[in-house]
N, C-alpha and C positions, 0 to 999 in steps of 0.2 A: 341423574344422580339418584340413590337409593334412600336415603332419609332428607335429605336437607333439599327445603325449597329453595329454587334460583333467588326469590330476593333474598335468601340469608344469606347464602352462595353470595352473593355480589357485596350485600357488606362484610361478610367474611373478607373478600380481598381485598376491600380498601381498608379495613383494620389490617390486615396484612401490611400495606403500607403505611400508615400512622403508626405501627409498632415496629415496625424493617428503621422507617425514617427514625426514629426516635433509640434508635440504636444507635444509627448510624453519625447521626449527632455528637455523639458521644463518642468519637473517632475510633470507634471500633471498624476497623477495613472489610473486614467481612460482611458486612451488611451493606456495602455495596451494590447495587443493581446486577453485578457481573458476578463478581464473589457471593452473593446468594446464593442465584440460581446455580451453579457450576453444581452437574450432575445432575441436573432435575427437571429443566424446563431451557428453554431460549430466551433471553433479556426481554422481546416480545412477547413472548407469553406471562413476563411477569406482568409488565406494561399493561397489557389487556386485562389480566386477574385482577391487579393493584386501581384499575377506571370500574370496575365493576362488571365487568362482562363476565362469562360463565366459562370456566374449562372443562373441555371434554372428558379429562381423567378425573377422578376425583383424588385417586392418588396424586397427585400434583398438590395439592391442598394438605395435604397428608403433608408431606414433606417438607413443604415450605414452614409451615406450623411447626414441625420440629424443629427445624432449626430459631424458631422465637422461642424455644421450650412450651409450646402450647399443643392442644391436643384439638382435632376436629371432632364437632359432636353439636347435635338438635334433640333439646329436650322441653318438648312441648307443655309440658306437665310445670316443669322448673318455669319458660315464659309467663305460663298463667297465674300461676301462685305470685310472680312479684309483681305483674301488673293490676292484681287484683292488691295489694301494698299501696299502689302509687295515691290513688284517692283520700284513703285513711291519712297516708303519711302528708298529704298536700297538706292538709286539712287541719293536722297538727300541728305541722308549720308554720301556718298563716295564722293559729290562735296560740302559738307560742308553748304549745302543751308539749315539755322536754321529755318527761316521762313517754309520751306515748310515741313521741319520735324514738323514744332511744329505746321499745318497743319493737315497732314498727320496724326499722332499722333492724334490729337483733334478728326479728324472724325470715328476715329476708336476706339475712347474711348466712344465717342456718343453715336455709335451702341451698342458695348460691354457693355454702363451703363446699356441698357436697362435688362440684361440678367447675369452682374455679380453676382448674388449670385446663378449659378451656375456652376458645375463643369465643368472643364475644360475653361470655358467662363470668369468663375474669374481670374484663370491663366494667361490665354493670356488679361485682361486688366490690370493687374500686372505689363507684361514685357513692353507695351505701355507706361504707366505710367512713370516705370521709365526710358525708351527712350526719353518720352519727358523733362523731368524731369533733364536728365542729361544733355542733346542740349540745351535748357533754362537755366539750373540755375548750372551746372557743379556739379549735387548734385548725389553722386556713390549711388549705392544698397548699405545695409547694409550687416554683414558679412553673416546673418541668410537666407538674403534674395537671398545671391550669392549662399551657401550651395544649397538653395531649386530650384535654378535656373539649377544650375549641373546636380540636379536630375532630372527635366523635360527636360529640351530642347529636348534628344532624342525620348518622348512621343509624342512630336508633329508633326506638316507638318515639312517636310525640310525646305521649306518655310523659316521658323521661327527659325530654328537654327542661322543662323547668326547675330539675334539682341538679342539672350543668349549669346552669347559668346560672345558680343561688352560689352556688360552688367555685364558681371561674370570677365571679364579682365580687367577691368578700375577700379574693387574692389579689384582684385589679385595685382594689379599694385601697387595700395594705400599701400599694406601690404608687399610688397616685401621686404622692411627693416626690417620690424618686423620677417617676415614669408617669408622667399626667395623660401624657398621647394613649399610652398603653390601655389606662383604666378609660378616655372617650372612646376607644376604639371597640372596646368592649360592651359598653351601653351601646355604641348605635350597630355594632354587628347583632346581640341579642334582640333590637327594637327596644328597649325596658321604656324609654318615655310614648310609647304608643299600644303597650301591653294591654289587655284586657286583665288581667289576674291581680288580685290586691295585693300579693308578695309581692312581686316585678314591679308595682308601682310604687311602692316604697322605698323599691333599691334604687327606682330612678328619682325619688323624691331627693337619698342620699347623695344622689350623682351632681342634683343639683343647687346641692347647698356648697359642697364641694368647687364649683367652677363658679356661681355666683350666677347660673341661669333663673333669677328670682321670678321672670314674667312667667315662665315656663312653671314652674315653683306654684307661682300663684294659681293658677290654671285649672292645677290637677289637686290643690288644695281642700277645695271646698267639693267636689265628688267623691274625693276621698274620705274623706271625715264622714259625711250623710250615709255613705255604704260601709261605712266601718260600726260606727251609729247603728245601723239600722239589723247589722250583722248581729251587735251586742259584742263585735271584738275588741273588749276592752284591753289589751295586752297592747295589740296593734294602733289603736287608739291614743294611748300613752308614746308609742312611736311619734306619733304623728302630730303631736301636740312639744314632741321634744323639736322636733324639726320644724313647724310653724314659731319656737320660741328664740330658735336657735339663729334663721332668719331675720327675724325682727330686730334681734339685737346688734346681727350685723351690719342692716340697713338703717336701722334708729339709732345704733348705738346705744340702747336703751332697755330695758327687761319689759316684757309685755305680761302686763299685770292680768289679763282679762285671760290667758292663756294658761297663766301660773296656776291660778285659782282654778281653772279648770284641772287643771292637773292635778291639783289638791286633792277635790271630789272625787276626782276618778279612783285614784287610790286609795281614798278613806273609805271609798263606799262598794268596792267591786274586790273579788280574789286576784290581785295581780300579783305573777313573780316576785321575791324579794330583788332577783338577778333584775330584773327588769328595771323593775325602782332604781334599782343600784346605777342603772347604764341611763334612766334618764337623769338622777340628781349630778351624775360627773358629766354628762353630755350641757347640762342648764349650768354648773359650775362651771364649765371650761371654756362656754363662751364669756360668761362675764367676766372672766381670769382676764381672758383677751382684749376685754376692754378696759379693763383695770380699776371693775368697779369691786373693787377685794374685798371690800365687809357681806355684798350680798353672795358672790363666789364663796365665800368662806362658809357663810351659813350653809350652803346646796353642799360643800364638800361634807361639812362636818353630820350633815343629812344620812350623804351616800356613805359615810363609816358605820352607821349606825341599823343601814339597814344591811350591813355587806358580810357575810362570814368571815373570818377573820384571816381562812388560807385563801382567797377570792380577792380580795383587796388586790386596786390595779397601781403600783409604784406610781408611775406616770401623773396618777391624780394627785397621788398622797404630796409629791414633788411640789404641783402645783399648789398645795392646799397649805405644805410648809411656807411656801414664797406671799402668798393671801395672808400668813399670819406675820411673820417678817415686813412687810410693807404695813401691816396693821399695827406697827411696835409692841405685839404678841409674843411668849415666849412659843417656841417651835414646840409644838407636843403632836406629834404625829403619829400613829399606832408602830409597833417595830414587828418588821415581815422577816420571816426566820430565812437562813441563810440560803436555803436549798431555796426558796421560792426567787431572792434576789438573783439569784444564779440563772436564770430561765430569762432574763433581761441581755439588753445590750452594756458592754461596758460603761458607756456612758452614764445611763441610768444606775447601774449601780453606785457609780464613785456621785452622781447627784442624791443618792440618795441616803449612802453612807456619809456626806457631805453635813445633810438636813439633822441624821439621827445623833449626829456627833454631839457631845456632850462637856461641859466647859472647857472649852478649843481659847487659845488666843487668839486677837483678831490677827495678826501677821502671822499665825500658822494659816489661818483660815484662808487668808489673803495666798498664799504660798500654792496652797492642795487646789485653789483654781487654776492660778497661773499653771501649773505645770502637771495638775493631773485630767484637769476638768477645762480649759479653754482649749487646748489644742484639738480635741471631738465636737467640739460647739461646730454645728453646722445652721441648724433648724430656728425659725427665729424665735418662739417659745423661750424657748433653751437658754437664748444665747440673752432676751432678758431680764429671763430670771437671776442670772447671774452677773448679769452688769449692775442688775438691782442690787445684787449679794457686794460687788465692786466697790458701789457708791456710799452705802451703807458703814462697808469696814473703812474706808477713806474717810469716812465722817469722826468713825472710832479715836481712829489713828490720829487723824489730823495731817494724813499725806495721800497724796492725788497723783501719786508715779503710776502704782497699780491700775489706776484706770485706764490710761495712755498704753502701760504694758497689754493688757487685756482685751483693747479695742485692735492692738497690731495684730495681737495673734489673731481676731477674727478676722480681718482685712488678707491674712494670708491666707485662711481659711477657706474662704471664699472665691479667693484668685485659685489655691490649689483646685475649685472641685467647678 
């Protein structure tokens, strides 16, 4: 070949096929193994290109790349410039510095626009994309996009494995309730609970508070903390003390004072994120929601309003933080998030939320907009009660208890339907 070394040559063709396959997904016929090639090569020569072996023409490569809309090309200058990125941008990442991520990020998407529409060079402004994309604006890869993440990270520098797998886990995570196999399959294909790197062990700290693997939990606890410590990463720190707290309470049942306090300090005496504070006071709030300890949940909610901008505010909490004050015999005062923000929610959340901000409702309208706008989406068991709470509440109003009975069938179908 005339520019391109054999090993890029050979990940060139296996991205040939994680891009061909991911077509073809898509019941597009053409991308077919047969319908491909037709005109270009023998279904065995894709077979061999697509395993990583070398073709003799390079035109062959040529061709097939057109038909992905991609171009062949090696530009050594463009490799060095982003892998000379990956360090800085770790680095950023791991002490939470958004700015220098969305930086970092920006100058390496520069380079990359110049050359994205070709292989492998698209790829890698793909994963930039959505690294910066998620440090900016908390917005996950989609499910397509995790799948086709999977399949590359091993194609490329090492370098670059660890901002796939920051990327392909923050998607697994999202789906963990729907799809729990999904999100372990993903921790133990990556390794995250035998990682060396203090990101990765973090994400598998979350992995484990999530499945309730506390021994493991504990473990990697106290190495973590001493090298977070000793870093001075106080950002990550704060992580790690929301997830030792979060823990405890689901094993105690109980809020861990010694951890609180720490938390206290850290944030009274170090530059930490407001976003950070934000995500530990509703992460310390949502476990003691769960417990249903509402006065100290309440105080952490009404924490995270105070440190939160005001287009940032996450519905989900504010819900919970309305239900903390209702169980409190609190009047509901909750901040009100403008329409276009509510609109970026799932249904459900909206009509829970337009539920909360409602304003002198009768108790049998209120009683009414669950039953038939708000209990038939109740799947989640959060969700579902808060709302039975909301159930028992107006029945007490009323002084009629049908609504209950009505509200517990439609969960029961609920559940049988899924």
């Amino acid at each position: 070949m005339k520019n391109l070394p054999e090993e890029r040559l050979s990940t060139i063709g296996k991205l040939i096929e994680v891009t061909r396959e991911e077509k073809r997904n898509k019941s597009q016929n053409k991308y077919t193994m047969k319908s491909f090639v037709e005109g270009i090569c023998t279904v065995n020569t894709l077979k061999r290109i697509e395993a990583g072996e070398i073709a003799r023409i390079e035109d062959v490569y040529v061709e097939l790349l057109d038909k992905l809309n991609l171009k062949l090309g090696y530009f050594p200058a463009v490799d060095d410039a982003i892998l000379e990125l990956m360090d800085p941008l770790y680095e950023a990442i791991e002490y939470y510095r958004v700015e220098d991520i969305s930086k970092y990020c920006g100058m390496g998407l520069r380079v990359l626009g110049k050359v994205k529409n070709y292989v492998y060079y698209s790829e890698l402004y793909d994963l930039l994309l959505a690294t910066k994309e998620y440090f900016e604006e908390a917005k996950i890869i989609s499910l397509s996009k995790m799948e086709r993440f999977r399949n590359e990270y091993t194609l490329f520098d090492e370098k670059y494995h660890s901002l796939f797998k920051i990327m392909v886990f923050y998607r697994g995570q999202a789906e963990a309730h729907n799809d729990p196999k999904l999100f372990e399959t993903i921790v133990e294909e990556f390794q995250l609970l035998s990682s060396s790197s203090v990101m990765e062990n973090i994400l598998g700290l979350n992995y484990c508070i999530i499945f309730k693997k506390y021994i493991t939990f504990r473990d990697k606890v106290n190495a973590l903390e001493n090298e977070l410590e000793y870093r001075k990463n106080y950002v990550r720190l704060l992580d790690l003390y929301a997830y030792i707290i979060f823990a405890y309470i689901k094993i105690e049942n109980q809020s861990n004072e010694e951890y609180l306090k720490k938390a206290d300090n850290l944030i009274s005496e170090n530059p930490i994120p407001n976003a950070k504070i934000m995500y530990f006071y509703s992460n310390v709030a949502a476990a003691l929601h769960e417990i249903k300890l509402y006065k100290e949940a309440l105080a952490y909610y009404e924490r995270m309003v105070e440190v939160t901008e005001h287009n940032k505010l996450w519905i989900p909490a504010l819900i919970c933080m309305a239900h903390c004050q209702r169980m409190l015999e609190l009047e509901v005062h909750i901040p009100f998030v403008e329409e276009e923000k509510q609109s970026s929610y799932s249904k459900l959340i909206q009509l829970a939320y337009k539920y909360f901000v409602a304003k002198s409702v009768k108790p049998f309208a209120k009683s009414n907009f669950i039953l038939k706008e708000i209990a038939p989406n109740l799947v989640e068991n959060v969700m579902i009660t808060i709302f039975r709470d909301e159930m028992n509440l107006i029945a007490n109003e009323m002084n009629a208890y049908k609504g209950i009975y009505l509200f517990d069938e439609i969960i029961k179908n609920n559940r049988n339907d899924n």
